[in-house]
C-alpha positions as CSV (number, residue, x, y, z in Angstrom):
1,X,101.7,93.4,82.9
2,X,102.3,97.0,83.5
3,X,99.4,98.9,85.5
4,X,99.4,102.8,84.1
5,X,97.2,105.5,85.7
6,X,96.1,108.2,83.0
7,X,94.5,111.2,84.7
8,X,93.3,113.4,82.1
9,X,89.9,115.3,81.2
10,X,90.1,115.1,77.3
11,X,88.7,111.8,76.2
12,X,90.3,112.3,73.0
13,X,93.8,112.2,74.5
14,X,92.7,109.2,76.9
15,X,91.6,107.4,74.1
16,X,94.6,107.5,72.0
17,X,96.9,106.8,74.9
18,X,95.2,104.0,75.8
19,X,95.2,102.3,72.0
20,X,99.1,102.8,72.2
21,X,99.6,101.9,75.9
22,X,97.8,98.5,75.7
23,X,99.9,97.9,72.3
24,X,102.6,97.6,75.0
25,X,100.8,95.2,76.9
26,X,99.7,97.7,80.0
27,X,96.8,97.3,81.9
28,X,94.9,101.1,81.6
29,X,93.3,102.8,84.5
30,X,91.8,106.1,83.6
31,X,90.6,108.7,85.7
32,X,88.8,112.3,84.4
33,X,89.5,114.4,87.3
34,X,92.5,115.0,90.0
35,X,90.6,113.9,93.2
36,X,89.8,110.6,91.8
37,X,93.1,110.3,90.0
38,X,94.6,110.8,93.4
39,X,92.6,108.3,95.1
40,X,93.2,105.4,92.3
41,X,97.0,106.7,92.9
42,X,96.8,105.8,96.0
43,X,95.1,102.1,96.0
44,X,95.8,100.5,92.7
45,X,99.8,101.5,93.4
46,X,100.8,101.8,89.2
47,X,104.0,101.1,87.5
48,X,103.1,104.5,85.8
49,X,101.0,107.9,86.4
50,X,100.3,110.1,83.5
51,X,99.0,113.4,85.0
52,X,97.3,116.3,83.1
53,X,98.0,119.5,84.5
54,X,94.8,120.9,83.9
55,X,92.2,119.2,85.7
56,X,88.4,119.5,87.5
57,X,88.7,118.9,91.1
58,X,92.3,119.1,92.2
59,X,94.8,120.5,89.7
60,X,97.8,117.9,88.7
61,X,100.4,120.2,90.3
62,X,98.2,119.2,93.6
63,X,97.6,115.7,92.8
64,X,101.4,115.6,92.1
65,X,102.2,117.1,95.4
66,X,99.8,114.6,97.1
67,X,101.3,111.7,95.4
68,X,104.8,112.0,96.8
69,X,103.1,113.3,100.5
70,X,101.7,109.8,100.5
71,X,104.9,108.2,99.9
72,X,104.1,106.6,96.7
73,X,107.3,106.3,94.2
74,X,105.5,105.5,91.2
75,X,107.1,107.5,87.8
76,X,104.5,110.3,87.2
77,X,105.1,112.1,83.6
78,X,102.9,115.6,83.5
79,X,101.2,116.5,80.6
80,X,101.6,120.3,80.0
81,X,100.3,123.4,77.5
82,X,103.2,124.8,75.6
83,X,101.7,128.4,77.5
84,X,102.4,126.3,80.8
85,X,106.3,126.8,81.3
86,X,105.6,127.6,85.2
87,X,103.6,124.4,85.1
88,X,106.5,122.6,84.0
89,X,108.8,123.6,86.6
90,X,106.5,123.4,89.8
91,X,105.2,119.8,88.3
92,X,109.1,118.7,88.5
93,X,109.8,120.7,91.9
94,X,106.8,118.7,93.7
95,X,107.9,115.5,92.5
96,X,107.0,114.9,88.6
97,X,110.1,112.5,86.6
98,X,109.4,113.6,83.0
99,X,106.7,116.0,81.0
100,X,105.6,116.1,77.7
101,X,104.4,119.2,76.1
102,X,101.5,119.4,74.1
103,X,100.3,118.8,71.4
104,X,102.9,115.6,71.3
105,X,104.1,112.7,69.0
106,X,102.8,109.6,69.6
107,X,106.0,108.0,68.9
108,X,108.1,110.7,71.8
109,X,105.1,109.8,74.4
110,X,105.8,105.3,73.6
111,X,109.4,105.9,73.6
112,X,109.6,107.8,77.3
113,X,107.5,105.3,78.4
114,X,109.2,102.7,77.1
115,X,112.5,104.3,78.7
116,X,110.7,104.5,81.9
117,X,109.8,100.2,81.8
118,X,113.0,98.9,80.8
119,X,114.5,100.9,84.5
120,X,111.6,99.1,85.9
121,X,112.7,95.5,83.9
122,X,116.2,96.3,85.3
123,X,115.2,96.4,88.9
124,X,112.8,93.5,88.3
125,X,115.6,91.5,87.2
126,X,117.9,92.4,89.7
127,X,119.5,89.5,91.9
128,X,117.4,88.7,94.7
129,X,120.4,87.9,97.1
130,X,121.8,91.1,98.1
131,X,125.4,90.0,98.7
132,X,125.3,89.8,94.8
133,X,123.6,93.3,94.3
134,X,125.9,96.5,94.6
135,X,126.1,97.8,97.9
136,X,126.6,101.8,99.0
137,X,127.4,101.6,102.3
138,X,128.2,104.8,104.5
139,X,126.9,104.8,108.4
140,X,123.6,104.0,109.1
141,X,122.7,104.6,105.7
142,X,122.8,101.4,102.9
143,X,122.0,101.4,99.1
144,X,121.8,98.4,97.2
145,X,122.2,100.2,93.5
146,X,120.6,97.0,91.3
147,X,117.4,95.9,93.8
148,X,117.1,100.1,94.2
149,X,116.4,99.4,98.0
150,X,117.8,102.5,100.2
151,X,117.8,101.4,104.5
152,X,118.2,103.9,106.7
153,X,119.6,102.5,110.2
154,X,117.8,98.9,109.1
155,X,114.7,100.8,108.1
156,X,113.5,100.7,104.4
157,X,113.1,104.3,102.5
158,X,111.1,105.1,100.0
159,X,112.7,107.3,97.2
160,X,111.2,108.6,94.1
161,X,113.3,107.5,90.9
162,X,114.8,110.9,90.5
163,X,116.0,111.3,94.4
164,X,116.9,107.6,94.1
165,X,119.2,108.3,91.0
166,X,120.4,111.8,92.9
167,X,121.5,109.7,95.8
168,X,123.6,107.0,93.9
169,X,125.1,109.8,91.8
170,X,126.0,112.2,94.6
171,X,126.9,108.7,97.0
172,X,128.7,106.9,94.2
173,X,131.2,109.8,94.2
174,X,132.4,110.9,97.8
175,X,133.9,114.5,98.3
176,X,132.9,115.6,94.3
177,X,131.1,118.5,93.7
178,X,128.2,118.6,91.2
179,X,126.8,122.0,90.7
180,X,122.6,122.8,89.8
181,X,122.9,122.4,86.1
182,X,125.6,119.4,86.5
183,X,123.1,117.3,88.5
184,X,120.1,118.3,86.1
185,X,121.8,117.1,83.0
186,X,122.8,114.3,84.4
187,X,119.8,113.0,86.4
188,X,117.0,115.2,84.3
189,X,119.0,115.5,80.4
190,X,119.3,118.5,78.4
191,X,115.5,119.0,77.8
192,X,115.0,120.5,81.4
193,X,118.0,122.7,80.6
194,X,116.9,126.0,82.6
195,X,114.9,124.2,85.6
196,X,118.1,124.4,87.8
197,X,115.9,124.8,91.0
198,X,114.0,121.4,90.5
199,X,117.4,120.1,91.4
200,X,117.1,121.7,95.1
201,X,113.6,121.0,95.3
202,X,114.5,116.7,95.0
203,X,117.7,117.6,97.1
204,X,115.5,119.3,99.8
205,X,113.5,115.9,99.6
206,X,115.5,113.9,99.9
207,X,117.8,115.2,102.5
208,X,114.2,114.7,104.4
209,X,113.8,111.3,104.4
210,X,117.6,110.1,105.1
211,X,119.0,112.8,107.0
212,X,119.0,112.0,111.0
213,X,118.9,116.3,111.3
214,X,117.7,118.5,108.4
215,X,119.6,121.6,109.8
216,X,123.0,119.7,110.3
217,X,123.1,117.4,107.1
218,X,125.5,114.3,107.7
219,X,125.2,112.6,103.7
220,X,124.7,115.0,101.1
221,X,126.1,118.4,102.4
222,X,126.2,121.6,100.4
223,X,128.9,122.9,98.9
224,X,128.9,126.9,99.1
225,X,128.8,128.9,95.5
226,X,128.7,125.3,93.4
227,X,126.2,122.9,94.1
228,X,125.8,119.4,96.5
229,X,128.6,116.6,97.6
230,X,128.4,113.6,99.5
231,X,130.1,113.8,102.4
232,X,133.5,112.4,102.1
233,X,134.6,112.1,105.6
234,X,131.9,109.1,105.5
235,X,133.6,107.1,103.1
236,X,136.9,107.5,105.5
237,X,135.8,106.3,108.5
């Protein structure tokens, strides 16, 4: 069973996300407010966090923020105003996978979420040996692709989905360039088209927690005037 946090201060919308998310079979935490949102983030660990922007307490920009801060990897989708464009791109700069404007459908809000499970079923099923799983290898640093488990020098890192899918892209593909909007359609699709700069905000991240020295990158290095690469020479030695 699926645990999903929904953070959100309009009972209405609580209500009729919880009717369609326990049609999926989810368990359904609920929280009114950001601080106590953050704080069931925290200890009940969900497969899922939908976070309204607008909140008492602590905005979800904030909560957002906090989320990732306290290393937890959990999908988060943001619920946004149409008015909120600058909400949109901050929630996906501080860590956010997917928004929905609203008002939404019902049937776009089961179908991302659906999306978002079956990556989950995939890593679920994934073979627990990991001689059998896909293996990234460069250095000290080691990817296994199906289990999504990244080790840096032996020791287990903790990657949100989107930096997770930035590093198997970027690592999968040694010495190629990807510029901004290459990476965002690719990693993000062509709904975020425009929110070019959410790409170095995961980069930035991400570079954070595997790179030995943040001012001398050693993996994912960038490439002047296009975008980001993987260091090459790695994949040589």
């Amino acid at each position: 069973m699926k645990k999903v946090l929904i953070v959100e201060d309009d009972t209405e919308i609580i209500h009729l996300l919880e009717i369609h998310l326990r049609d999926l079979g989810c368990k359904v935490l609920t929280s009114s407010n950001g601080a106590e949102g953050l704080r069931k983030a925290i200890n009940e660990n969900p497969d899922l966090v939908i976070l309204d922007v607008m909140l008492p307490e602590m905005d979800g920009i904030e909560v957002c923020q906090k989320i990732r801060a306290n290393h937890i990897t959990s999908p988060i989708m943001m619920l946004t105003a149409r008015s909120e464009e600058i909400d949109k791109v901050l929630g996906l700069e501080v860590g956010a996978d997917d928004y929905l404007t609203k008002p939404f459908s019902v049937r776009e809000f089961i179908a991302r979420v659906k999306a978002i499970f079956r990556r989950q079923k995939m890593d679920d099923g994934a073979p627990k040996s990991e001689q059998n799983a896909k293996l990234i290898e460069f250095d000290i640093l080691s990817i296994n692709i199906e289990m999504r488990k990244v080790l840096l020098d032996g020791k287990k890192i903790d990657l949100s989905p989107k930096e997770f899918e930035l590093l198997v892209l970027l690592s999968s593909n040694p010495g190629k360039s990807y510029d901004r909007t290459q990476l965002l359609n690719m990693i993000w699709g062509y709904d975020f088209k425009g929110y070019e700069h959410t790409v170095n905000s995961h980069i930035n991240r991400l570079r954070s927690k595997i790179e030995p020295d943040m001012s001398n990158p050693k993996f994912i290095l960038t490439t002047w005037g296009v975008g980001y690469k993987f260091n090459e020479d790695l994949a040589e030695s």
